[in-house]
N, C-alpha and C positions, 0 to 999 in steps of 0.2 A: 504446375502443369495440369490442365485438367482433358478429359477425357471428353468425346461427343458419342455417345449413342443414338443412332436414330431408327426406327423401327414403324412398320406400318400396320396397322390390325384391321383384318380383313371382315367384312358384310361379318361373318361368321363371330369373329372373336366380337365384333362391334355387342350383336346379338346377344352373347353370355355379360357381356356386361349392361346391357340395356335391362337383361332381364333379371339381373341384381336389384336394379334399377329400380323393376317393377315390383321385387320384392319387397323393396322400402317404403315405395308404396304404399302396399296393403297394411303395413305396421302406422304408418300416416295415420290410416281412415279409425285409425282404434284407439292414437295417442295423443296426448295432451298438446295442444302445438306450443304453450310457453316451458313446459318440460321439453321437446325440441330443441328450443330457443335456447332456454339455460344450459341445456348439454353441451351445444354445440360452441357455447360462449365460455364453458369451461374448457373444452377439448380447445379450441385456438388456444386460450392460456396457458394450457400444458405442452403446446406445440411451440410455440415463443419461445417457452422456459427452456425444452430437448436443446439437446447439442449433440451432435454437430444436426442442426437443422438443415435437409439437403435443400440446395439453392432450387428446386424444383416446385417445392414447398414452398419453400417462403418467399416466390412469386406470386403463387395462387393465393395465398392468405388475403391479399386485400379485395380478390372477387369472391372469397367466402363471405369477408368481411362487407362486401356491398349489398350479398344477396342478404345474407342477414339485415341490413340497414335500411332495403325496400318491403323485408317483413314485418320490421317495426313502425316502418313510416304509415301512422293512422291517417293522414293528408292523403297517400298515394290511393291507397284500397286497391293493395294487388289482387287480381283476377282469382276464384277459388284453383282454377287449374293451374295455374302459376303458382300460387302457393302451396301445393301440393307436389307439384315437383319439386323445388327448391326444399320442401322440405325431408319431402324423400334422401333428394343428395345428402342433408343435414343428416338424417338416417343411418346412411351409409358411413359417413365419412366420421361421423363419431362413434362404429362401433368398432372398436380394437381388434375384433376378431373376426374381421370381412376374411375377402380371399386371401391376401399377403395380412397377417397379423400387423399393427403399425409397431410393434415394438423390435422388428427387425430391422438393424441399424442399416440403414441408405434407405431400402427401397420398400419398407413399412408401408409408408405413402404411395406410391407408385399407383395402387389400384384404386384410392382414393382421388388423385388426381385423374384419370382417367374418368371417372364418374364425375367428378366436377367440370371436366371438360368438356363432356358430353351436355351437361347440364345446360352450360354457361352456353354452348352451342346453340342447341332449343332453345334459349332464350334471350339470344343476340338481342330480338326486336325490343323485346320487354327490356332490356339493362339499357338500349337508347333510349326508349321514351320514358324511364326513370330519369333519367340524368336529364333530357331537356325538359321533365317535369319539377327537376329541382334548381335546375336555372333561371326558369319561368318564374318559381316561386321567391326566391332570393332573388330575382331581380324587380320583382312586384313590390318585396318585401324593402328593400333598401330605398325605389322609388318613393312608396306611401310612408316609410318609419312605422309610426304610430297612430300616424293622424289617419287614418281612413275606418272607419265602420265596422266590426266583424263578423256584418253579414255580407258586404259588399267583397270583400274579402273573399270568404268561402264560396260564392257564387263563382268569380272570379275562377279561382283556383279548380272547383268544380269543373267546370267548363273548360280549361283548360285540358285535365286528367282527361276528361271523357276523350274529348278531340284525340288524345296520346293513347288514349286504349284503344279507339277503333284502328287507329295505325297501327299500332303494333297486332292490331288480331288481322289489319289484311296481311300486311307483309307477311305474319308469322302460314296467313295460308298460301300465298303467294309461293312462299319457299318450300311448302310441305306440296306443293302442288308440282312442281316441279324437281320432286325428289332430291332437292339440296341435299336431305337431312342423310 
């Protein structure tokens, strides 16, 4: 039998986590972004491995798993402000000893997810024009195989990103403009 809680965090409580947020930040602008990277690819390891891993968790794991996978992708060239967020959340969510420590059995996570969600939010537009940047590509890629050029290639794909970044920076102001956020 499982249980449903659901809860709403007001402008306020939004705030104190935003400004976590902005904490991780400034630890960002000082550290190494593939120590980032490696932490945060150990910390999913060790969250895989935990038991009982609460099902809240290991929902979000595959949108840690994608933002990490658009920081790696040297093709995409996410935006410095985008990767600065995304890495902030990495920030956050791999230090054990944020607000809720993570080694408190259920709800460790809780505050973690919470920051990811915020995150994954602010960058709705940016995780669409990744994914139709990587459809575009894989579907370039399977059309040509091998036989085509690989500058015709990168121009290509170039072209493509660019198109997918001015999108997602109107939408992204589109919706900041209209206080979505």
């Amino acid at each position: 039998m499982s249980l449903r809680l659901s809860f709403e965090l007001s402008d306020r409580d939004l705030r104190f986590f935003r400004n976590a947020l902005k904490r991780s930040r400034d630890v960002v602008t000082s550290a190494d972004e593939s120590e980032i990277i490696d932490a945060i690819r150990s910390v999913i390891d060790d969250i895989r491995k935990s038991t009982p891993l609460p099902d809240f968790v290991a929902t979000r794991l595959p949108e840690l798993e994608s933002m990490l996978q658009m920081l790696a992708d040297d093709e995409w060239r996410l935006p410095a402000a985008e990767r600065e967020r995304i890495l902030a959340a990495f920030v956050y969510f791999g230090d054990p000893e944020d607000i809720l420590p993570d080694d408190i059995p259920v709800i460790g996570y809780l505050d973690d997810v919470i920051i990811l969600e915020l995150v994954a939010r602010e960058l709705q537009h940016v995780r669409e024009a990744y994914e139709d940047y990587c459809r575009f590509r894989d579907e370039f890629d399977s059309r040509h195989d091998d036989g085509i050029d690989a500058a015709i290639r990168r121009d290509r794909l170039d072209r493509r990103r660019q198109q997918l970044h001015q999108r997602m920076r109107r939408r992204t102001a589109r919706f900041r403009k209209a206080n979505i956020w």
